[in-house]
PyMOL Python script that loads the backbone (N, CA, C, O; Angstrom):
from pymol import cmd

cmd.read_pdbstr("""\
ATOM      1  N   UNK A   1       0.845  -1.170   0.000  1.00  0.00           N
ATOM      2  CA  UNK A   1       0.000   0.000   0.000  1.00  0.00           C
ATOM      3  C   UNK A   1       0.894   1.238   0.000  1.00  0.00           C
ATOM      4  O   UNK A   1       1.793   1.345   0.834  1.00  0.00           O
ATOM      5  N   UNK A   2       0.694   2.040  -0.789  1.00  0.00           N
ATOM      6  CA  UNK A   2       1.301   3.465  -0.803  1.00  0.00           C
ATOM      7  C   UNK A   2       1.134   4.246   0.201  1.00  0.00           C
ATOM      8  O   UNK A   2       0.159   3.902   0.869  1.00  0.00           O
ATOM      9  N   UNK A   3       1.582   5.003   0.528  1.00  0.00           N
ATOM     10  CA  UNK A   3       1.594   5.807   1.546  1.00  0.00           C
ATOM     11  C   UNK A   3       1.899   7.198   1.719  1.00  0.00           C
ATOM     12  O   UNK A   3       3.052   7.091   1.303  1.00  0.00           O
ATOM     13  N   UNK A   4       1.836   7.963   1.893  1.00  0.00           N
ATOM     14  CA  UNK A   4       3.005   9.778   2.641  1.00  0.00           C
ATOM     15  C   UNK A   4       3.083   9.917   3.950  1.00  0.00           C
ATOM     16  O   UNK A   4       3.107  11.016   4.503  1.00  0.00           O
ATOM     17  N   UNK A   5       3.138   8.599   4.658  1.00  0.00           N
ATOM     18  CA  UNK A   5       4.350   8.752   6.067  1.00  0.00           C
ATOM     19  C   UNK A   5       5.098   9.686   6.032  1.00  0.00           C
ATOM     20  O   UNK A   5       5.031  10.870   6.362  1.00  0.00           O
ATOM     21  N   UNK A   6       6.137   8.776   5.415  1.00  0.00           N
ATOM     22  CA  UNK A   6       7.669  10.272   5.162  1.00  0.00           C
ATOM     23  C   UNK A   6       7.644  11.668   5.225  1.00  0.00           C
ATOM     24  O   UNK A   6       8.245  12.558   5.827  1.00  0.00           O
ATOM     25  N   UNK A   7       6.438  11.523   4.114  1.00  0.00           N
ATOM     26  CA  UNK A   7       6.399  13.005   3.675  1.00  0.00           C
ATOM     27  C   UNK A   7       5.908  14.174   4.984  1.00  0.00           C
ATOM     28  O   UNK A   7       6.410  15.266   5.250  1.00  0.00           O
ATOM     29  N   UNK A   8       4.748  13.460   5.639  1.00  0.00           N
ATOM     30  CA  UNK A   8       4.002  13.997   6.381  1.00  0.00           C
ATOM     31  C   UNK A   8       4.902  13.877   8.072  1.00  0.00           C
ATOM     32  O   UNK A   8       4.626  14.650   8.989  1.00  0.00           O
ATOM     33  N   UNK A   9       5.576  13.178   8.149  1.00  0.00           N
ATOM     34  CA  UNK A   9       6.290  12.996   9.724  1.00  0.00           C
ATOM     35  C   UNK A   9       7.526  13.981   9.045  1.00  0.00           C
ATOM     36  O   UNK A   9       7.950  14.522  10.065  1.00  0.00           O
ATOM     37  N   UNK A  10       8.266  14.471   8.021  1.00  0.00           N
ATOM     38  CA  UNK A  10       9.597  14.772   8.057  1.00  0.00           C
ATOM     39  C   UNK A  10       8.859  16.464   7.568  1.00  0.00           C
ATOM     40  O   UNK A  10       9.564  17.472   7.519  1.00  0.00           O
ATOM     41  N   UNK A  11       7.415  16.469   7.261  1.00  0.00           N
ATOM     42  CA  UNK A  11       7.021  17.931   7.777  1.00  0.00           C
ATOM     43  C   UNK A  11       6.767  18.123   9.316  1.00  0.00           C
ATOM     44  O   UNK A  11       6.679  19.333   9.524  1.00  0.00           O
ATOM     45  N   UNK A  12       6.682  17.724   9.960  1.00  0.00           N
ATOM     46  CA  UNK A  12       6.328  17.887  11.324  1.00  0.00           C
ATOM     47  C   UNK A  12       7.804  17.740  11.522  1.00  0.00           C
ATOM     48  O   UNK A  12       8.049  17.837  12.724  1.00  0.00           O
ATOM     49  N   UNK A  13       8.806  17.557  10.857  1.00  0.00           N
ATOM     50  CA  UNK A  13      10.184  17.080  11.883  1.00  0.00           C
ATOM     51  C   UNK A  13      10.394  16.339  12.940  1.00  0.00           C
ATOM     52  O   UNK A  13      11.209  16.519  13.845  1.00  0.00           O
ATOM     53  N   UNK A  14       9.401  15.244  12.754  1.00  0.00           N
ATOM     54  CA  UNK A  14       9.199  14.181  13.706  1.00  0.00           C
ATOM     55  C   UNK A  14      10.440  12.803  12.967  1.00  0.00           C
ATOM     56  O   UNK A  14      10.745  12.577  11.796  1.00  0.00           O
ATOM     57  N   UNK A  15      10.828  12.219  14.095  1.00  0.00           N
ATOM     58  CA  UNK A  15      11.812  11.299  13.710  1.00  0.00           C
ATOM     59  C   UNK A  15      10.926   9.897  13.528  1.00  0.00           C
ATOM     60  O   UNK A  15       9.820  10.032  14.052  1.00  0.00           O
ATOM     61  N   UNK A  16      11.102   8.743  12.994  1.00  0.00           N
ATOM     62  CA  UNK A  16      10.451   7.740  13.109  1.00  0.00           C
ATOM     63  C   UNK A  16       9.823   7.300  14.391  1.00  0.00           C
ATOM     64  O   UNK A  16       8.733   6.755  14.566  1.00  0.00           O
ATOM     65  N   UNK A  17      11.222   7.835  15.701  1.00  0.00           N
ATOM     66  CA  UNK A  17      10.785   7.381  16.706  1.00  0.00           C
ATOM     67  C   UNK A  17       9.799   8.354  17.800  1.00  0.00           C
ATOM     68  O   UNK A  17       9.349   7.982  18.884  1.00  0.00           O
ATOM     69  N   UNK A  18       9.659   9.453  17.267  1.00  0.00           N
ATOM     70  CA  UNK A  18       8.536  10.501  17.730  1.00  0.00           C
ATOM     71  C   UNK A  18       7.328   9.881  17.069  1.00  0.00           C
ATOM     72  O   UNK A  18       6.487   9.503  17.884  1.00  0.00           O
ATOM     73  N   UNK A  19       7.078   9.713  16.006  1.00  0.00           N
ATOM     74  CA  UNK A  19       5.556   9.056  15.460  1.00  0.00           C
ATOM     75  C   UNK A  19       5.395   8.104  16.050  1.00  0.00           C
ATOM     76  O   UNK A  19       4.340   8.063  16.683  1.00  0.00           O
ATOM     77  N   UNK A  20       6.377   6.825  16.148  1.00  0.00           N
ATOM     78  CA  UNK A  20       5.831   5.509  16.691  1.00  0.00           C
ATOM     79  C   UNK A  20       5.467   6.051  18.340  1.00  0.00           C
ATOM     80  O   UNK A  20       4.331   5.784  18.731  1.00  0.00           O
ATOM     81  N   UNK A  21       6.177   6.622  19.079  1.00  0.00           N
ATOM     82  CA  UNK A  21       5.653   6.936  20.320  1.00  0.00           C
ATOM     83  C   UNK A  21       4.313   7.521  20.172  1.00  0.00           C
ATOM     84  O   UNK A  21       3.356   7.147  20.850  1.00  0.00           O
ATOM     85  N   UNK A  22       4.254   8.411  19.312  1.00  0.00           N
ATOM     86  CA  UNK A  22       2.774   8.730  19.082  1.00  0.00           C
ATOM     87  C   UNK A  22       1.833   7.814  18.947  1.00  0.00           C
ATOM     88  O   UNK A  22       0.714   7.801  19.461  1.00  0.00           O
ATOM     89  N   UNK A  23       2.395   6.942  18.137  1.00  0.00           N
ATOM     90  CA  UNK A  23       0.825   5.973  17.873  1.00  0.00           C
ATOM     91  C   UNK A  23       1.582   4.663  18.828  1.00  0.00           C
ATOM     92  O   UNK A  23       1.165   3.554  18.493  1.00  0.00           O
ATOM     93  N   UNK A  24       2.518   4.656  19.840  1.00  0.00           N
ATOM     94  CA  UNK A  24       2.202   3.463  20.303  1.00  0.00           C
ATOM     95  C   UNK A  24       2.593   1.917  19.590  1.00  0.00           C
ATOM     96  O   UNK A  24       1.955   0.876  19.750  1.00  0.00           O
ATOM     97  N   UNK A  25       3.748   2.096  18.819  1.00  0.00           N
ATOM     98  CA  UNK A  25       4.187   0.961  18.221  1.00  0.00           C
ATOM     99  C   UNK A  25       5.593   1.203  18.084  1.00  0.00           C
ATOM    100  O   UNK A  25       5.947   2.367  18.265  1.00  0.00           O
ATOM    101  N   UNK A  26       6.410   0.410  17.822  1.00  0.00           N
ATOM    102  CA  UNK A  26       7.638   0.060  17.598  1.00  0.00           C
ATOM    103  C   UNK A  26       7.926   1.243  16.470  1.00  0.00           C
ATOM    104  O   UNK A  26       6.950   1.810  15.979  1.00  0.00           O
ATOM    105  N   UNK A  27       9.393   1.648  16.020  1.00  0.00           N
ATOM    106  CA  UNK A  27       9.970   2.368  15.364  1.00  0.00           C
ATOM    107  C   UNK A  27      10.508   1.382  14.195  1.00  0.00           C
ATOM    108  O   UNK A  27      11.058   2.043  13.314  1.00  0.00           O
ATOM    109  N   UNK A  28      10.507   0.346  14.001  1.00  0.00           N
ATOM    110  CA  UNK A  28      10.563  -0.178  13.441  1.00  0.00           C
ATOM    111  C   UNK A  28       9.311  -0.579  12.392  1.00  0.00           C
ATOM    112  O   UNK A  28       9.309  -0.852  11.192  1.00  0.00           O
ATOM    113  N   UNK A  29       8.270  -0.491  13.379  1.00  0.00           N
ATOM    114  CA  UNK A  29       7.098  -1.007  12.569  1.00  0.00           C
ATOM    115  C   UNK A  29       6.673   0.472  11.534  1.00  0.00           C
ATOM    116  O   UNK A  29       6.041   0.521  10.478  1.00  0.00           O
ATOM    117  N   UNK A  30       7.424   1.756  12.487  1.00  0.00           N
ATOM    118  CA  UNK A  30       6.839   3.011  11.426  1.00  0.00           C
ATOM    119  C   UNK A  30       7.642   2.788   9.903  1.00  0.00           C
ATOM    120  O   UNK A  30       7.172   3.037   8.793  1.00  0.00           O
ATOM    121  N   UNK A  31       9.062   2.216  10.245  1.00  0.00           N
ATOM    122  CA  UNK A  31       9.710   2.559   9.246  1.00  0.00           C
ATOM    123  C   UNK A  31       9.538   1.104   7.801  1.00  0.00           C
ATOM    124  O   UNK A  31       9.757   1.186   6.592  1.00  0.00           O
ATOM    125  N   UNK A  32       9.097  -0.010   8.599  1.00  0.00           N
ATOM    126  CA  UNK A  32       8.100  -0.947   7.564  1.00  0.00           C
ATOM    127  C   UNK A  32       6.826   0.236   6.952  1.00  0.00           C
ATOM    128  O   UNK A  32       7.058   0.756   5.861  1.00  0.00           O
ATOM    129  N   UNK A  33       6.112   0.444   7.356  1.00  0.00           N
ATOM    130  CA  UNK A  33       5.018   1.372   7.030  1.00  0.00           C
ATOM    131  C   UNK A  33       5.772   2.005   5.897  1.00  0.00           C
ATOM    132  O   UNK A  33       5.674   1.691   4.711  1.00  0.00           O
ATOM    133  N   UNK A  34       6.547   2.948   6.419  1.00  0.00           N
ATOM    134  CA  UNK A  34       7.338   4.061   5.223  1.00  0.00           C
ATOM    135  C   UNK A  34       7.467   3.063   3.802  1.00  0.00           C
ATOM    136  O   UNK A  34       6.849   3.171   2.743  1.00  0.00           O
ATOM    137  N   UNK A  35       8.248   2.312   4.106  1.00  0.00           N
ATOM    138  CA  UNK A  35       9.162   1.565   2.985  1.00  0.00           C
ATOM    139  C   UNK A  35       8.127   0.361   2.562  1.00  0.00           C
ATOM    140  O   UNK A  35       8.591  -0.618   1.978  1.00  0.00           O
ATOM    141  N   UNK A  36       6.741   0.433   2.853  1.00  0.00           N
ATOM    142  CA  UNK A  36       5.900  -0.377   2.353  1.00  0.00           C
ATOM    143  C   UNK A  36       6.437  -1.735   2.243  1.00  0.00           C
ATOM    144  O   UNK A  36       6.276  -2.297   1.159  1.00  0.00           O
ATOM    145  N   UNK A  37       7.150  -2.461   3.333  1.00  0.00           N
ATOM    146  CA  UNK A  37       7.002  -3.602   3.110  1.00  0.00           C
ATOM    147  C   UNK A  37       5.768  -4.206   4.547  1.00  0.00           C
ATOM    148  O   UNK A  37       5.663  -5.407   4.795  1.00  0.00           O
ATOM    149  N   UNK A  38       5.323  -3.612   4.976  1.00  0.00           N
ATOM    150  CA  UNK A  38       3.895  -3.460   6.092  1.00  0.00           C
ATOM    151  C   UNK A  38       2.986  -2.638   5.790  1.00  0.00           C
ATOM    152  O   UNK A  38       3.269  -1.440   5.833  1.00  0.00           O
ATOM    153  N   UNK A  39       1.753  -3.023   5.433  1.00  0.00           N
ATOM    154  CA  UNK A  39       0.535  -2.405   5.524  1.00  0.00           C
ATOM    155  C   UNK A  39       0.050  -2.519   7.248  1.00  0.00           C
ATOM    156  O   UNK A  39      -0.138  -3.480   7.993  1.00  0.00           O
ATOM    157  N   UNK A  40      -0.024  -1.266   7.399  1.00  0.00           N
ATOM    158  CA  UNK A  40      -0.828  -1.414   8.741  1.00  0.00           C
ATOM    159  C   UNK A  40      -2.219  -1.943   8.873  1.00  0.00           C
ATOM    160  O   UNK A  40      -2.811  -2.491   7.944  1.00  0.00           O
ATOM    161  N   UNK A  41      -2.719  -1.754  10.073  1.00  0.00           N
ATOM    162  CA  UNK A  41      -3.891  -2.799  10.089  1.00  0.00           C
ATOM    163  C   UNK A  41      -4.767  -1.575  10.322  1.00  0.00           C
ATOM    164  O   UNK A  41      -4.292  -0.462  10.544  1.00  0.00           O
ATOM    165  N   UNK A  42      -6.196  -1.862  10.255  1.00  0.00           N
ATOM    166  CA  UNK A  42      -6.376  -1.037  10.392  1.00  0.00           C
ATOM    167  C   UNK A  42      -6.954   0.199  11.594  1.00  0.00           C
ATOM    168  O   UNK A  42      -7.249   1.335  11.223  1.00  0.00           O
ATOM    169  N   UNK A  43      -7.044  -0.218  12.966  1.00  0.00           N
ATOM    170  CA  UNK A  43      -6.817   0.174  13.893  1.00  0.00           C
ATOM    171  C   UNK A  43      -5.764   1.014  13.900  1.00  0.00           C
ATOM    172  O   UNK A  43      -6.147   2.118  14.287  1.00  0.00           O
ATOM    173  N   UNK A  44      -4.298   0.996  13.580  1.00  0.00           N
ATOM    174  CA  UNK A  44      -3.431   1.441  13.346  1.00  0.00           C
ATOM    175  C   UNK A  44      -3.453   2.594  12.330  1.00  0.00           C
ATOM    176  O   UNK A  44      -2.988   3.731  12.400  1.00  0.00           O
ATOM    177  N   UNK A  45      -3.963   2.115  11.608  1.00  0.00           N
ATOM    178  CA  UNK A  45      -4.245   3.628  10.353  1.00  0.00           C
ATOM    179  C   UNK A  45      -5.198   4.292  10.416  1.00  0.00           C
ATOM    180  O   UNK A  45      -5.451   5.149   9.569  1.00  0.00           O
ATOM    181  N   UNK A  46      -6.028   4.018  11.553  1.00  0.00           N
ATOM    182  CA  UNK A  46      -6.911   4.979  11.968  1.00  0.00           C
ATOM    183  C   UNK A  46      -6.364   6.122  13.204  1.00  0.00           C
ATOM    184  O   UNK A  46      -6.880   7.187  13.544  1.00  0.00           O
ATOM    185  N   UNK A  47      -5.063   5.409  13.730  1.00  0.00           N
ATOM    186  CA  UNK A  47      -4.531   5.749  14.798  1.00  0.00           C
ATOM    187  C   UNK A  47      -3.656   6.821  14.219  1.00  0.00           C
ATOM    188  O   UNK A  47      -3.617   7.941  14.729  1.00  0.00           O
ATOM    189  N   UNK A  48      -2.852   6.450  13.008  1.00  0.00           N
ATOM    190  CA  UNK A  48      -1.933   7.206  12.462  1.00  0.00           C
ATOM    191  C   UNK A  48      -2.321   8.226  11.832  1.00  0.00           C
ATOM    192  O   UNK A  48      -1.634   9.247  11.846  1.00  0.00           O
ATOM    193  N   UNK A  49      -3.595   8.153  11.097  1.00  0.00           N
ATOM    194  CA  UNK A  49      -4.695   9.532  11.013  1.00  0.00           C
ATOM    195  C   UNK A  49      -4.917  10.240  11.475  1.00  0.00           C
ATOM    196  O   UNK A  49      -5.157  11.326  10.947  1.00  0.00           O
ATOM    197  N   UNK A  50      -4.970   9.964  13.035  1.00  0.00           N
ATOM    198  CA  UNK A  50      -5.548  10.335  13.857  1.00  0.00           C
ATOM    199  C   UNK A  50      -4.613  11.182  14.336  1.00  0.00           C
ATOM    200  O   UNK A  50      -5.011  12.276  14.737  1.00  0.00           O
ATOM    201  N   UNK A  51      -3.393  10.915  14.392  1.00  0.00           N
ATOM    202  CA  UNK A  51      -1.941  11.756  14.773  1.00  0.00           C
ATOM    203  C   UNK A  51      -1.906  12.701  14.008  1.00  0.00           C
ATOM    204  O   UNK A  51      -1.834  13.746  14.654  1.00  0.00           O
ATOM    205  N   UNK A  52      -1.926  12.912  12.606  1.00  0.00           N
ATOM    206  CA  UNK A  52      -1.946  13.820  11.881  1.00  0.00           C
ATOM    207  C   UNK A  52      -3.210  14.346  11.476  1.00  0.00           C
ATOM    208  O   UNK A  52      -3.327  15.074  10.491  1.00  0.00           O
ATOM    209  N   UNK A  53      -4.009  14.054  12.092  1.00  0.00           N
ATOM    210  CA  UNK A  53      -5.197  15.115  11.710  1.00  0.00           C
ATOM    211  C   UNK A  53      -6.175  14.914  10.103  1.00  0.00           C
ATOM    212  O   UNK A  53      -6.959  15.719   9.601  1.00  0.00           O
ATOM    213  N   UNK A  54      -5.792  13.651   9.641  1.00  0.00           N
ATOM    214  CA  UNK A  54      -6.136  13.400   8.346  1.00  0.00           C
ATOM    215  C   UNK A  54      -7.271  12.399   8.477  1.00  0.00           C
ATOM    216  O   UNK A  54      -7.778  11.911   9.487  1.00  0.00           O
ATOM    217  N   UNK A  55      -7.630  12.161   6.728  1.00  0.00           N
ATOM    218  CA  UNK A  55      -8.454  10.917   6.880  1.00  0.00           C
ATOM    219  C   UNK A  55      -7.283   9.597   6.553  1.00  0.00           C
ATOM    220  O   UNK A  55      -6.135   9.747   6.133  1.00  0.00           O
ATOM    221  N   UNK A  56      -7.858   8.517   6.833  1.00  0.00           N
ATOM    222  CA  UNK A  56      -7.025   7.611   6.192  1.00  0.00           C
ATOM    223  C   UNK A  56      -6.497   7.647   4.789  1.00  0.00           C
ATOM    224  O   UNK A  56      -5.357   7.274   4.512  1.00  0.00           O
ATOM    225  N   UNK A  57      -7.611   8.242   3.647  1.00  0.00           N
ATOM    226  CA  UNK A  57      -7.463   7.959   2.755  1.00  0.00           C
ATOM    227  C   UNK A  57      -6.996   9.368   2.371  1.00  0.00           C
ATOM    228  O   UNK A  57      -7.635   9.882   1.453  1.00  0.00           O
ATOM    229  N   UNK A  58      -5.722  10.288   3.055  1.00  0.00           N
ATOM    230  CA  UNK A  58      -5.149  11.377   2.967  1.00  0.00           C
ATOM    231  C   UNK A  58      -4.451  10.568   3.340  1.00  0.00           C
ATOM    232  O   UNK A  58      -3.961  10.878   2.254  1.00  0.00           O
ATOM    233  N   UNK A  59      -3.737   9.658   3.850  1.00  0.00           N
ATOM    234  CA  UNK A  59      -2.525   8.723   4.072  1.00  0.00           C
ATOM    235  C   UNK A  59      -1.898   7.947   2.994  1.00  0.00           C
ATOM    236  O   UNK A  59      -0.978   8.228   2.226  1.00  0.00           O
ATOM    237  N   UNK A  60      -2.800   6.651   3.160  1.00  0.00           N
ATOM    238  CA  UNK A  60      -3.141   5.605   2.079  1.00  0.00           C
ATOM    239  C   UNK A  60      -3.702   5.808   1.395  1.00  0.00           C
ATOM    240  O   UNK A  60      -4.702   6.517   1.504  1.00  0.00           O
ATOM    241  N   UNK A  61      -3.047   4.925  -0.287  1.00  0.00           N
ATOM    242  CA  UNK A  61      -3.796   4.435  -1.154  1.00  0.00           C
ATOM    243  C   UNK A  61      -3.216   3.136  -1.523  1.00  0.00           C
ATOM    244  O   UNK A  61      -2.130   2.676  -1.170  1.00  0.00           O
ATOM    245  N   UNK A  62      -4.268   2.522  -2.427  1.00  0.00           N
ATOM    246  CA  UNK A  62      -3.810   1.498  -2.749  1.00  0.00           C
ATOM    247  C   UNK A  62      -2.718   1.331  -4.029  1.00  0.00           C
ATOM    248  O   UNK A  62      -2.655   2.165  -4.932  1.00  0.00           O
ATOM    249  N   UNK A  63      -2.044   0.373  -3.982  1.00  0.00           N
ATOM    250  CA  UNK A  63      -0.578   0.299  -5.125  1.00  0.00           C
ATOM    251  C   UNK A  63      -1.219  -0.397  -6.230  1.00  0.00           C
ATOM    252  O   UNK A  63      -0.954  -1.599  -6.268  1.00  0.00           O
ATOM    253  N   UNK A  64      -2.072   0.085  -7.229  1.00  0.00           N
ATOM    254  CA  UNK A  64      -2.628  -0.667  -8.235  1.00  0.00           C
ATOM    255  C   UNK A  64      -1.745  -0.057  -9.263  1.00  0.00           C
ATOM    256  O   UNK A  64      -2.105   0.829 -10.038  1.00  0.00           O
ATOM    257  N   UNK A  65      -0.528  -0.608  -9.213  1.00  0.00           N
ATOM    258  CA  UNK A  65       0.267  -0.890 -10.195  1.00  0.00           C
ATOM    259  C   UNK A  65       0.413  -2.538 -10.785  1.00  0.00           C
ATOM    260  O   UNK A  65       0.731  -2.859 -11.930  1.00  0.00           O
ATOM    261  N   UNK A  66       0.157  -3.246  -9.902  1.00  0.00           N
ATOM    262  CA  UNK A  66      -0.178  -4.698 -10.058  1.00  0.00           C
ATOM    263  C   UNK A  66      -0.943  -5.465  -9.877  1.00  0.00           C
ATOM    264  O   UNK A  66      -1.275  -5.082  -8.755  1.00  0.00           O
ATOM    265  N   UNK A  67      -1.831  -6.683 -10.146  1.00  0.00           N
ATOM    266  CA  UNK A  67      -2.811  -7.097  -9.716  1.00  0.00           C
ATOM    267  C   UNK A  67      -3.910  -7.245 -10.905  1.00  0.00           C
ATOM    268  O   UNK A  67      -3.629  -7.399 -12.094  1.00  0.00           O
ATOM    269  N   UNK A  68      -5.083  -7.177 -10.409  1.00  0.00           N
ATOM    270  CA  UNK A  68      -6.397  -7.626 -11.368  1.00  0.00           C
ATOM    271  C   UNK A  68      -7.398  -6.490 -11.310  1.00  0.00           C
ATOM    272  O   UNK A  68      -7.899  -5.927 -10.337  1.00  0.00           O
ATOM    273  N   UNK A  69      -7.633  -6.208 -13.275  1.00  0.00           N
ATOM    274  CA  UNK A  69      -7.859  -4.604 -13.439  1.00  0.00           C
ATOM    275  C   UNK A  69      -9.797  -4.560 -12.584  1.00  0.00           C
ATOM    276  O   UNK A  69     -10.706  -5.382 -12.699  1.00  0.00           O
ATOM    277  N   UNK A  70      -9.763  -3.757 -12.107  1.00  0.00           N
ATOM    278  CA  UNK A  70     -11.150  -3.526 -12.015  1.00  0.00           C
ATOM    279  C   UNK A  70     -11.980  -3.110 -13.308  1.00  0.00           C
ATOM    280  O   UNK A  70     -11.636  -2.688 -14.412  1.00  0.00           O
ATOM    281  N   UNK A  71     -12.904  -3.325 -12.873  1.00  0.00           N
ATOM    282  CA  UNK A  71     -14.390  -3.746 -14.161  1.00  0.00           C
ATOM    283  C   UNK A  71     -15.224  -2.639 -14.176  1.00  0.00           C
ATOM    284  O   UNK A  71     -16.226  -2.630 -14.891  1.00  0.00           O
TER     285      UNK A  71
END
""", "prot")
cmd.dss("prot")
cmd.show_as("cartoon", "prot")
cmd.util.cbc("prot")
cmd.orient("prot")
């Protein structure tokens, strides 16, 4: 899943490990998030929304660069 983590924590000048304290998870798990090899769940991306003041879908989108075309 695509994302603007990055974009949106390195405007706030928040470090990986200022967001994850924010939402309560590992710094590790923010920086899976970033580098899209973790989709968060979604409790979590409601949480991470919720930090920045957005909707989810001002976060995420989906990576339909691959996969099966919709109809």
């Amino acid at each position: 899943m695509k994302n603007r983590l990055r974009e949106l924590r390195a405007a706030r000048r928040w470090s990986q490990a200022d967001l994850a304290d924010r939402c309560q998870v590992s710094r590790q798990a923010i920086n899976a998030i970033e580098t899209e090899r973790y989709d968060p769940s979604l409790p979590l991306a409601f949480t991470i929304a919720d930090v920045f003041g957005l909707t989810i879908e001002e976060i995420f989108h989906p990576d339909r660069t691959g996969g099966a075309a919709s109809g």
